[in-house]
HTML snippet that shows the backbone in 3Dmol.js (N, CA, C, O; Angstrom):
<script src="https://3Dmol.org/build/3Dmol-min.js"></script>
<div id="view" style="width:600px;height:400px;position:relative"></div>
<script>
const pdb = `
ATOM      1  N   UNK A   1       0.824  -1.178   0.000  1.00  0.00           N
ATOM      2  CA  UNK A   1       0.000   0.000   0.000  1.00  0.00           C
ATOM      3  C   UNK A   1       0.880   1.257   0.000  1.00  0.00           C
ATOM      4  O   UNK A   1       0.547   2.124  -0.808  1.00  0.00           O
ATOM      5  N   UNK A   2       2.177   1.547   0.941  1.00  0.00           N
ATOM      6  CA  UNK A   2       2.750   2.310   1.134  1.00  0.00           C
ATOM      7  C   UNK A   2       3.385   2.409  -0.320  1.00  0.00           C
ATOM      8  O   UNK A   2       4.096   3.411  -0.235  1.00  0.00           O
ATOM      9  N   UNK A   3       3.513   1.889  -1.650  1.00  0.00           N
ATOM     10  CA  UNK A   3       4.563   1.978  -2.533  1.00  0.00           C
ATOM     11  C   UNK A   3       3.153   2.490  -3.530  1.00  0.00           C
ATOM     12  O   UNK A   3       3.503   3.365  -4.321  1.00  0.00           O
ATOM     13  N   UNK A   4       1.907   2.186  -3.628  1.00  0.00           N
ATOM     14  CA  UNK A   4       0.943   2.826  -4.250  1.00  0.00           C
ATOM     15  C   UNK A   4       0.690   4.100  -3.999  1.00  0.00           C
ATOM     16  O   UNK A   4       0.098   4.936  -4.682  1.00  0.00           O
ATOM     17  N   UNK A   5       1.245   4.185  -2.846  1.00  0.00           N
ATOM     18  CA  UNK A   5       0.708   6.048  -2.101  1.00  0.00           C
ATOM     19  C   UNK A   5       1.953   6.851  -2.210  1.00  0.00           C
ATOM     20  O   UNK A   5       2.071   7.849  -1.498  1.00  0.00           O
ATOM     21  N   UNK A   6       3.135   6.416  -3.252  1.00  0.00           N
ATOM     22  CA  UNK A   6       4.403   6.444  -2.586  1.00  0.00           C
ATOM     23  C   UNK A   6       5.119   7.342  -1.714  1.00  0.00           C
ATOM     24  O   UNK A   6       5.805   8.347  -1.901  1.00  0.00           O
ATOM     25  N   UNK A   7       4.669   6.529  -0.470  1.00  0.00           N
ATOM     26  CA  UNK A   7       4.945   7.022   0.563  1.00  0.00           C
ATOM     27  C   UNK A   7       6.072   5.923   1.317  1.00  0.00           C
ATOM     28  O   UNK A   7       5.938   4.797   0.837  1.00  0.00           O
ATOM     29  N   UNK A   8       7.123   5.997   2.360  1.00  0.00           N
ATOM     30  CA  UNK A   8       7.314   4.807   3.198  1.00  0.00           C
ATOM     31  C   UNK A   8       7.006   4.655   3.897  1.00  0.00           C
ATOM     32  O   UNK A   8       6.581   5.479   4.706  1.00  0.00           O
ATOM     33  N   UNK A   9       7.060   2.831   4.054  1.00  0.00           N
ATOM     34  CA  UNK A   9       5.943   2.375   5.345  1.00  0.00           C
ATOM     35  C   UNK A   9       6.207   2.771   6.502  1.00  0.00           C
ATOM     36  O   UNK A   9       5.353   2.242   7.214  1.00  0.00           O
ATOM     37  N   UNK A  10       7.078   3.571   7.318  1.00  0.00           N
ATOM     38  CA  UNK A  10       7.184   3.972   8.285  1.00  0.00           C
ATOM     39  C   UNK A  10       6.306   5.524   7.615  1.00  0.00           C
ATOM     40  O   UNK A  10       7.027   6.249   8.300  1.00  0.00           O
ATOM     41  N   UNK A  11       5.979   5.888   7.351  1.00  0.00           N
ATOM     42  CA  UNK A  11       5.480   7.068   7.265  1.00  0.00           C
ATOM     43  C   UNK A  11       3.965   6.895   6.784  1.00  0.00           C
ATOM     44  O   UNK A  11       3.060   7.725   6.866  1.00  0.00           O
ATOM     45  N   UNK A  12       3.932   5.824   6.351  1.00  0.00           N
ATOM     46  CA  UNK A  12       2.378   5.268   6.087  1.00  0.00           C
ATOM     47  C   UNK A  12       1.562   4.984   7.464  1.00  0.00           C
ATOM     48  O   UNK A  12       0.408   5.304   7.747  1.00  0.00           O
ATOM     49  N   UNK A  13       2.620   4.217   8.298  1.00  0.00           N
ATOM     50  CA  UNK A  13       2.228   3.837   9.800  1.00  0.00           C
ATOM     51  C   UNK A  13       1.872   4.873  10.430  1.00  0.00           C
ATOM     52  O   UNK A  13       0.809   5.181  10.969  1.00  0.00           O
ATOM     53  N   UNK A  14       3.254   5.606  10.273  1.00  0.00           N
ATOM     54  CA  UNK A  14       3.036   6.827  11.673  1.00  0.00           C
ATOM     55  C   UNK A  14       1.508   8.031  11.190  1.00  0.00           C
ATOM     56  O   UNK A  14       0.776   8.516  12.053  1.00  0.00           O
ATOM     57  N   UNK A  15       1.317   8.315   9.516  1.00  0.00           N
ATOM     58  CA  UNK A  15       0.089   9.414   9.434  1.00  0.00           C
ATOM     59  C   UNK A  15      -1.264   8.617   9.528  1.00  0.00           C
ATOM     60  O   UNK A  15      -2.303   9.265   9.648  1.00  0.00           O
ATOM     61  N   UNK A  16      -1.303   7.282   9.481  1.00  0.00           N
ATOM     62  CA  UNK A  16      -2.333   6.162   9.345  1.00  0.00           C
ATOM     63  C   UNK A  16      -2.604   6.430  11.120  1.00  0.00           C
ATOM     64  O   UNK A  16      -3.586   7.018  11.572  1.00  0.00           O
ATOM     65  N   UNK A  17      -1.681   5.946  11.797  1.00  0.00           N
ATOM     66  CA  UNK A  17      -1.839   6.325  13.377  1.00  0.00           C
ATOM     67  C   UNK A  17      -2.308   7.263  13.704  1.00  0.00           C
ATOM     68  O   UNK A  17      -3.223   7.127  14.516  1.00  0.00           O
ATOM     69  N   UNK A  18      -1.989   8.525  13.312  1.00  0.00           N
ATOM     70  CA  UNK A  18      -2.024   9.721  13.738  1.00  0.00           C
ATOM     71  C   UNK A  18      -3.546  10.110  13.208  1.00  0.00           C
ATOM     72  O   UNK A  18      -3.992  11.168  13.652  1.00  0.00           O
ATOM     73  N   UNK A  19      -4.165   9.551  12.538  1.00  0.00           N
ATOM     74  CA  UNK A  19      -5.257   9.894  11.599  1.00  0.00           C
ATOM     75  C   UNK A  19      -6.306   9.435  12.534  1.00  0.00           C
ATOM     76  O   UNK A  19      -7.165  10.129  13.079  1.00  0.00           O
ATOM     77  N   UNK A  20      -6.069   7.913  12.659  1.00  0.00           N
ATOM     78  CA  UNK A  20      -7.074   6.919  13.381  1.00  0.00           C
ATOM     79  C   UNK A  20      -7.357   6.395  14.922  1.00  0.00           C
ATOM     80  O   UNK A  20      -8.327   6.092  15.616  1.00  0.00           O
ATOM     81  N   UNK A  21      -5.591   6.489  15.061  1.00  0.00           N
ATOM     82  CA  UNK A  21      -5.621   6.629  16.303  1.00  0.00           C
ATOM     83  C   UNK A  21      -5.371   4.840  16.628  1.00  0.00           C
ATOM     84  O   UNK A  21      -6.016   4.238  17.487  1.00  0.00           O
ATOM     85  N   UNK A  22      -4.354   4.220  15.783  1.00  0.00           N
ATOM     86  CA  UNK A  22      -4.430   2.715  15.909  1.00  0.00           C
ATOM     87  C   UNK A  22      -3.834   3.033  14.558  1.00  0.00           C
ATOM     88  O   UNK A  22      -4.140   3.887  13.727  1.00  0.00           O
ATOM     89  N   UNK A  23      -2.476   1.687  14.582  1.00  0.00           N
ATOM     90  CA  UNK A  23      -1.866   1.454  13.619  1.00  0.00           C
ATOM     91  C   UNK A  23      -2.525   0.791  12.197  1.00  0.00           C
ATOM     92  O   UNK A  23      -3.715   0.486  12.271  1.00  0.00           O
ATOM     93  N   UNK A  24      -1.928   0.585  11.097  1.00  0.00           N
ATOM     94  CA  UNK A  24      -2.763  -0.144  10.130  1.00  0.00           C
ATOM     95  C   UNK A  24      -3.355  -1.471  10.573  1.00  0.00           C
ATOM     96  O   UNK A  24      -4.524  -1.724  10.866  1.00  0.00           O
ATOM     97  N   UNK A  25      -2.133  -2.377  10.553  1.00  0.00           N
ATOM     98  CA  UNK A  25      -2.079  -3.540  11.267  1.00  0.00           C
ATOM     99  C   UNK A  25      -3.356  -3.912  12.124  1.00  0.00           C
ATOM    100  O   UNK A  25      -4.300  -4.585  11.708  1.00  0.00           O
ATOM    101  N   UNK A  26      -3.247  -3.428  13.245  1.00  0.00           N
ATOM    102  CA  UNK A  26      -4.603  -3.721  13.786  1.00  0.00           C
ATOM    103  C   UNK A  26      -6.002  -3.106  13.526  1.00  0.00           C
ATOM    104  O   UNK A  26      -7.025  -3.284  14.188  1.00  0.00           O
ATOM    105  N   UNK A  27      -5.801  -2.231  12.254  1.00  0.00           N
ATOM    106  CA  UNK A  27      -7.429  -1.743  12.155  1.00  0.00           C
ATOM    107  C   UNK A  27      -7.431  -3.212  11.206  1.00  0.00           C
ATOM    108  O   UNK A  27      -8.294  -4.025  11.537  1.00  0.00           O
ATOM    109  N   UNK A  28      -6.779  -3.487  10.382  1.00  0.00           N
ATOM    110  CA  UNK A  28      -6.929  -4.546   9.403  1.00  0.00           C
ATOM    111  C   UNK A  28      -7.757  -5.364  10.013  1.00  0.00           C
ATOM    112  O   UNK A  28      -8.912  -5.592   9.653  1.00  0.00           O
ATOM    113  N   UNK A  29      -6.881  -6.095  11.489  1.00  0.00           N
ATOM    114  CA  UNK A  29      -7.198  -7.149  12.215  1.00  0.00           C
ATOM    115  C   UNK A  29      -7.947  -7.096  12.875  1.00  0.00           C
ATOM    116  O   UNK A  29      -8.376  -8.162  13.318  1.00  0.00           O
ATOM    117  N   UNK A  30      -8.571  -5.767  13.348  1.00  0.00           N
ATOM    118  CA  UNK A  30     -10.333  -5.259  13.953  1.00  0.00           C
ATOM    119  C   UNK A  30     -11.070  -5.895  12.810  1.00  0.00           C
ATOM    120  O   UNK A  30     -11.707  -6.931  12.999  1.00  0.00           O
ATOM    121  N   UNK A  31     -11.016  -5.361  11.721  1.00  0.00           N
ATOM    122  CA  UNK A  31     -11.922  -5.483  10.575  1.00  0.00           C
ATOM    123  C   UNK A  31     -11.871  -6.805  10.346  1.00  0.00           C
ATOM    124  O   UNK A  31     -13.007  -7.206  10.092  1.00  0.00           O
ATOM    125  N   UNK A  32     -10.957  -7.790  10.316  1.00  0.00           N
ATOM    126  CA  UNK A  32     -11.347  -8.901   9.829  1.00  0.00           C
ATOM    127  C   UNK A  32     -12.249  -9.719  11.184  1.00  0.00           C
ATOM    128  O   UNK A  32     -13.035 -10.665  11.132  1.00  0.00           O
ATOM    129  N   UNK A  33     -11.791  -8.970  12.275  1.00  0.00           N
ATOM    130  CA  UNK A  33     -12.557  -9.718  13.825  1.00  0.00           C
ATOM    131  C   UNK A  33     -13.968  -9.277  13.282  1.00  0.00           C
ATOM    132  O   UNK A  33     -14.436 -10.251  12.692  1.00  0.00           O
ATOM    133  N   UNK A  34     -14.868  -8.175  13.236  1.00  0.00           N
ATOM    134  CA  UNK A  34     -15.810  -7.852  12.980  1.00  0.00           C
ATOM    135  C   UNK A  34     -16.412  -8.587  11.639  1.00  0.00           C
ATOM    136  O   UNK A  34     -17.575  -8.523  11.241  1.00  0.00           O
ATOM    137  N   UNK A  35     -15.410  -9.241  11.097  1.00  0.00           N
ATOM    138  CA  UNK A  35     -16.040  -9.898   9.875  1.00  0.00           C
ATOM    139  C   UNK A  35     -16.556 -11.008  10.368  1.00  0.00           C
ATOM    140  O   UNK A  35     -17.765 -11.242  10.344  1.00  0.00           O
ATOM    141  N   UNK A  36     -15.439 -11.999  10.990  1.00  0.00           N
ATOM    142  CA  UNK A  36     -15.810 -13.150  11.687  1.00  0.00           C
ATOM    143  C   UNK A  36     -17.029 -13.101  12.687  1.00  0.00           C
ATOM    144  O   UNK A  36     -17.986 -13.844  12.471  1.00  0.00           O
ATOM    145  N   UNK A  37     -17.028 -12.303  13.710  1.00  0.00           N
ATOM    146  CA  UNK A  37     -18.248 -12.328  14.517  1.00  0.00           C
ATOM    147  C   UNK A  37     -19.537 -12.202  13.271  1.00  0.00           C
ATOM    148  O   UNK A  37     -20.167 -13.233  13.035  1.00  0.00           O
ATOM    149  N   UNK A  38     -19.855 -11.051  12.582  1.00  0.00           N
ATOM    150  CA  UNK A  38     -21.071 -11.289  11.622  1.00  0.00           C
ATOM    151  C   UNK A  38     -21.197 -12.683  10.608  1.00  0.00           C
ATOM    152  O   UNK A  38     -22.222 -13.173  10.135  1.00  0.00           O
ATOM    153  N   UNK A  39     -20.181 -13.002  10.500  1.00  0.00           N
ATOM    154  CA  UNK A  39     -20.083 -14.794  10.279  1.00  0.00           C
ATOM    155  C   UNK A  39     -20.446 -15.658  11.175  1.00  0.00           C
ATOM    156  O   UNK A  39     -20.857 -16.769  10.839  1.00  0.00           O
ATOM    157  N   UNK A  40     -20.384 -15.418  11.984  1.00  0.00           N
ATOM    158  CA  UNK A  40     -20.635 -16.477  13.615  1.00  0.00           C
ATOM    159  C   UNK A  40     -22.202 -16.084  13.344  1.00  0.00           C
ATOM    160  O   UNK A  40     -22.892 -17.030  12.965  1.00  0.00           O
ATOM    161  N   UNK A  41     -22.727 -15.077  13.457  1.00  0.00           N
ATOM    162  CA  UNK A  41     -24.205 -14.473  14.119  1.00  0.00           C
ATOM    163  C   UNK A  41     -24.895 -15.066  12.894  1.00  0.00           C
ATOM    164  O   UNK A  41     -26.087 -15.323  13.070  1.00  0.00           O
ATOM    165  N   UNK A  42     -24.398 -15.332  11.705  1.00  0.00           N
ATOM    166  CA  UNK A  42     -25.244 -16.139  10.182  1.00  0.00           C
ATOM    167  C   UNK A  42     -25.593 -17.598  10.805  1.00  0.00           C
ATOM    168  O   UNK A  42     -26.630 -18.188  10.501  1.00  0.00           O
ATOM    169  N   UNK A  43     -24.806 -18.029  11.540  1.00  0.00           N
ATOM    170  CA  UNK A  43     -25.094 -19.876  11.650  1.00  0.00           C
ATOM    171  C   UNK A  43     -23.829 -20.601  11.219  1.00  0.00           C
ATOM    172  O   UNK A  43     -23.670 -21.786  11.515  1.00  0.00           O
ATOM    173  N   UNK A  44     -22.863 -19.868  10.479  1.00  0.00           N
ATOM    174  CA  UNK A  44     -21.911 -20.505   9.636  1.00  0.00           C
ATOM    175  C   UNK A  44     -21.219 -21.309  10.457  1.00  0.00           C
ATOM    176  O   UNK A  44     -21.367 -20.969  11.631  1.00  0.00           O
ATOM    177  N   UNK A  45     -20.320 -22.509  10.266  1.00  0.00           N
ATOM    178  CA  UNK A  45     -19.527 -23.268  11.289  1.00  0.00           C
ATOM    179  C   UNK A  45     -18.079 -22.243  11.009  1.00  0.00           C
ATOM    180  O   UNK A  45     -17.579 -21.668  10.042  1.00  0.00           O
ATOM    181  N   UNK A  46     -17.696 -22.453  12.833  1.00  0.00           N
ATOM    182  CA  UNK A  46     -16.682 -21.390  12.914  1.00  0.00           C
ATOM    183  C   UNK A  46     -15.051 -21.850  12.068  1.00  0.00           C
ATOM    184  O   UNK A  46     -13.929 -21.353  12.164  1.00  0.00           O
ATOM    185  N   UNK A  47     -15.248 -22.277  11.767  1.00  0.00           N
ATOM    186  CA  UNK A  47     -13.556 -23.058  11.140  1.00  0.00           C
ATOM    187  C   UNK A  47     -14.175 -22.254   9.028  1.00  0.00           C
ATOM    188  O   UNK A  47     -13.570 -21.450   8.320  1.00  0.00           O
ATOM    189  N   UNK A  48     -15.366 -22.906   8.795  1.00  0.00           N
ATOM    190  CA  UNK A  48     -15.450 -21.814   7.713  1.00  0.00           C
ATOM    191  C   UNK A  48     -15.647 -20.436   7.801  1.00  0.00           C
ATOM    192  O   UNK A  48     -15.377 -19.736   6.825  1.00  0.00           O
ATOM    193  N   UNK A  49     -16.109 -19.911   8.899  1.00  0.00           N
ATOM    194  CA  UNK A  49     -15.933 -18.328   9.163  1.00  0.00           C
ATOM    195  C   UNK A  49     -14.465 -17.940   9.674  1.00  0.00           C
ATOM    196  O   UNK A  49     -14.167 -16.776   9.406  1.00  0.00           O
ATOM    197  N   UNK A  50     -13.534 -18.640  10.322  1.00  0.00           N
ATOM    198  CA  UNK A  50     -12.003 -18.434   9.872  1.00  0.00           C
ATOM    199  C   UNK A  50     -11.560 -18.250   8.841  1.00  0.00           C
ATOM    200  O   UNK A  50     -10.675 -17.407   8.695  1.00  0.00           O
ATOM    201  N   UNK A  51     -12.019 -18.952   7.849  1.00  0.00           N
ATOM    202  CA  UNK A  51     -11.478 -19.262   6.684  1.00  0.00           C
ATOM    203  C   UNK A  51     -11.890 -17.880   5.575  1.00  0.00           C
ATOM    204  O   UNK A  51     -11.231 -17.453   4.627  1.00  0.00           O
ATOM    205  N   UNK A  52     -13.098 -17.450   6.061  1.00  0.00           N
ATOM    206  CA  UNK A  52     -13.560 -16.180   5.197  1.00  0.00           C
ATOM    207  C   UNK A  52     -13.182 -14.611   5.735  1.00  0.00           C
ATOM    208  O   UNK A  52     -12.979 -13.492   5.265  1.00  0.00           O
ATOM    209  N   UNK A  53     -13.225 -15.267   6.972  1.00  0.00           N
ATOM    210  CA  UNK A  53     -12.352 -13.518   7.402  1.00  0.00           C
ATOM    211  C   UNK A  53     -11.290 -13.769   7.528  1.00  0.00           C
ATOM    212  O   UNK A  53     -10.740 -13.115   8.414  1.00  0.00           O
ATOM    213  N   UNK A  54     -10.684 -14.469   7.018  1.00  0.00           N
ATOM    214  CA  UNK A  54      -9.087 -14.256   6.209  1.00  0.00           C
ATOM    215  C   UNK A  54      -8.099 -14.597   7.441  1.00  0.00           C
ATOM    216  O   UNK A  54      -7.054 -13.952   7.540  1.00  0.00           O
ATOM    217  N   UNK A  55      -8.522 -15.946   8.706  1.00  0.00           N
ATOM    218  CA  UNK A  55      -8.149 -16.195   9.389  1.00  0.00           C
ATOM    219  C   UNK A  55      -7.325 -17.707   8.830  1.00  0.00           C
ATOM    220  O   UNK A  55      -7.938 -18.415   8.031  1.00  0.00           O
ATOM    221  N   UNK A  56      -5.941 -18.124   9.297  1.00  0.00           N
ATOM    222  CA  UNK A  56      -5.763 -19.262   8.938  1.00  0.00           C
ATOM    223  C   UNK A  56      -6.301 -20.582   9.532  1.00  0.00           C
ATOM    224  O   UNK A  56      -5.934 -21.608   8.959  1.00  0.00           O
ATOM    225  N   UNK A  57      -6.962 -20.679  10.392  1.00  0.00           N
ATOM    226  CA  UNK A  57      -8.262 -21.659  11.105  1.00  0.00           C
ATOM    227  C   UNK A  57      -8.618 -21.415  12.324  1.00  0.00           C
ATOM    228  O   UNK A  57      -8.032 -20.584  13.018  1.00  0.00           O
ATOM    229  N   UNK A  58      -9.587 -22.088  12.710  1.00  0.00           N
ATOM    230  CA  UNK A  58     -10.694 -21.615  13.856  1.00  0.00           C
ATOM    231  C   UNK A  58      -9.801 -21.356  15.054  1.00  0.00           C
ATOM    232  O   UNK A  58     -10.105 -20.364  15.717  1.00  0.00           O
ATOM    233  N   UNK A  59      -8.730 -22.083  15.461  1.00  0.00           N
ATOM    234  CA  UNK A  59      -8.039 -21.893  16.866  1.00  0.00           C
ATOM    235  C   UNK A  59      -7.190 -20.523  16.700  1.00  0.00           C
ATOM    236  O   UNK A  59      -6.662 -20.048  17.706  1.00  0.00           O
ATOM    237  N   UNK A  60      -7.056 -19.905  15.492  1.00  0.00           N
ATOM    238  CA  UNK A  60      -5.962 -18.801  15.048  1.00  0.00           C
ATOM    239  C   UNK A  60      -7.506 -17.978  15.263  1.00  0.00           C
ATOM    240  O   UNK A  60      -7.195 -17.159  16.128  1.00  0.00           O
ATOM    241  N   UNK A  61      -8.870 -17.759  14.984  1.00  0.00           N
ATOM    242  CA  UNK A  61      -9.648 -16.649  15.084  1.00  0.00           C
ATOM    243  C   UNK A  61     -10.246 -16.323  16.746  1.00  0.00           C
ATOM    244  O   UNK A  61     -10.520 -15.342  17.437  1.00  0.00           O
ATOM    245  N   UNK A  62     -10.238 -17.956  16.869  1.00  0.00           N
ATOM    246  CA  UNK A  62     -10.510 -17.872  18.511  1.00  0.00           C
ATOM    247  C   UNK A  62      -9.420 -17.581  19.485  1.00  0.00           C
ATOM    248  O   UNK A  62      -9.683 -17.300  20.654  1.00  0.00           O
ATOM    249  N   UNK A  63      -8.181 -17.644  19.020  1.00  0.00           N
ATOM    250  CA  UNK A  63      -7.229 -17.048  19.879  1.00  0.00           C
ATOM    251  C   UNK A  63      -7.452 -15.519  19.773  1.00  0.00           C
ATOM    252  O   UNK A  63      -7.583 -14.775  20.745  1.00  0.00           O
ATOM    253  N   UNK A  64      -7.479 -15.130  18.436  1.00  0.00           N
ATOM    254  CA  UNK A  64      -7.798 -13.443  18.781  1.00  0.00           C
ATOM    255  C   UNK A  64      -9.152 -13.130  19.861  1.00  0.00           C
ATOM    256  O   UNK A  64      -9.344 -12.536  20.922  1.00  0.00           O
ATOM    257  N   UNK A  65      -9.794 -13.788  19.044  1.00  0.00           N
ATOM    258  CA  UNK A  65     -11.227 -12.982  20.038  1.00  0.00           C
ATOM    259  C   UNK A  65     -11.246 -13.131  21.785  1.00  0.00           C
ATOM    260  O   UNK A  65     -11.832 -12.426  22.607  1.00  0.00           O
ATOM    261  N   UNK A  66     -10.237 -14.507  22.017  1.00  0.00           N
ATOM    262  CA  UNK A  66      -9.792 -14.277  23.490  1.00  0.00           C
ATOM    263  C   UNK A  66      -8.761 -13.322  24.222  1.00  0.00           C
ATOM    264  O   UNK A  66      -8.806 -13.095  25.431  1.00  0.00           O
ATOM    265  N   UNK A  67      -7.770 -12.759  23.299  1.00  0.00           N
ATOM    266  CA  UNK A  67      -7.344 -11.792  22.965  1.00  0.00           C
ATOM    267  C   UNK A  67      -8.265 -10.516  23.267  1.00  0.00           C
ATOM    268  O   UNK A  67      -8.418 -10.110  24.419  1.00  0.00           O
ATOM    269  N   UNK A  68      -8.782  -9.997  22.315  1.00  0.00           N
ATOM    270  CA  UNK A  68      -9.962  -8.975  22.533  1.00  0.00           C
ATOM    271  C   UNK A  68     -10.655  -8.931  23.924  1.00  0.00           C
ATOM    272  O   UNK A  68     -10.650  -8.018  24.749  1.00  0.00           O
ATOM    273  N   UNK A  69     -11.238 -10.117  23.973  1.00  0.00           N
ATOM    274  CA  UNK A  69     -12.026  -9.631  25.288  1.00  0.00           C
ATOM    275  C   UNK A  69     -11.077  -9.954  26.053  1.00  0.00           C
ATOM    276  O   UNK A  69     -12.032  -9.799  26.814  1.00  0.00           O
ATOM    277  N   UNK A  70     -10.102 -10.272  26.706  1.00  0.00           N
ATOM    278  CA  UNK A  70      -9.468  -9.781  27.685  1.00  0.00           C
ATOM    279  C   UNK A  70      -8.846  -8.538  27.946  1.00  0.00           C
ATOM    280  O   UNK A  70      -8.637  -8.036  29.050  1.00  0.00           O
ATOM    281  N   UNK A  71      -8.431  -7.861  26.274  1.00  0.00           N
ATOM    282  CA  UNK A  71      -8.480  -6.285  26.633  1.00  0.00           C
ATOM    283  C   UNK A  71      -9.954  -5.541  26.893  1.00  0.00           C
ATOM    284  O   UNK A  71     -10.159  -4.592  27.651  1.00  0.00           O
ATOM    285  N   UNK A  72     -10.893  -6.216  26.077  1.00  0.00           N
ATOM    286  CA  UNK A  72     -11.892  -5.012  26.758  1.00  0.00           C
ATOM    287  C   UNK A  72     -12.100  -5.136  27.892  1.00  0.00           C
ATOM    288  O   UNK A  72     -12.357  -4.089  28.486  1.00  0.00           O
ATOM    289  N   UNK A  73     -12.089  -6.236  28.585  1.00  0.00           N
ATOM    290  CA  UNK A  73     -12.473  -6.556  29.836  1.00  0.00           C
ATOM    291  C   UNK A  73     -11.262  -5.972  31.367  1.00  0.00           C
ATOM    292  O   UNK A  73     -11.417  -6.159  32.574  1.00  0.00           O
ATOM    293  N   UNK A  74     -10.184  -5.287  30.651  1.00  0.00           N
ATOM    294  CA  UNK A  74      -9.229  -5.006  31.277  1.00  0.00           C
ATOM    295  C   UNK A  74      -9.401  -3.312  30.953  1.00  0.00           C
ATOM    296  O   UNK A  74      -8.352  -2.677  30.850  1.00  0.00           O
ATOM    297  N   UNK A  75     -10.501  -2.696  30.817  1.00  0.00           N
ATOM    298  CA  UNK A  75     -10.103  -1.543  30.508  1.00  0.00           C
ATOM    299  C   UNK A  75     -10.127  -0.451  31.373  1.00  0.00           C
ATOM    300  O   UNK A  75      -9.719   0.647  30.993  1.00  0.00           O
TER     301      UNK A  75
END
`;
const viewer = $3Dmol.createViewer("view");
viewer.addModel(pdb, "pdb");
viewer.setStyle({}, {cartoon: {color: "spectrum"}});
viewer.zoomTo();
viewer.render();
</script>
């Protein structure tokens, strides 16, 4: 992305941060969490809703989301 904007990725990071308030990286990885949960709430089995929010399988999406709520739950 940074070589389309040509910008460098340290400078993509730091105005992306400064903009949003959260690095690229993890808005990515918000967005794909929010994908997976509206996958979960369809009925879908969770190992194919890994697989569509661009997770490499169910124990890699469920490690994040235990992840997550232990920060929200720590806030």
């Amino acid at each position: 992305m940074a070589t389309e904007l040509q910008v460098s990725v340290p400078h993509l990071v730091r105005s992306f941060s400064a903009s949003y308030g959260i690095p690229p990286h993890r808005y990515v990885h918000g967005r794909r969490l929010d994908h997976a949960r509206r996958l979960l709430l369809t009925g879908l089995p969770a190992g194919q809703v890994a697989v569509d929010a661009g997770f490499s399988d169910q124990a890699h999406v469920t490690r994040h989301f235990r992840t997550l709520r232990y920060q929200r739950s720590h806030r």
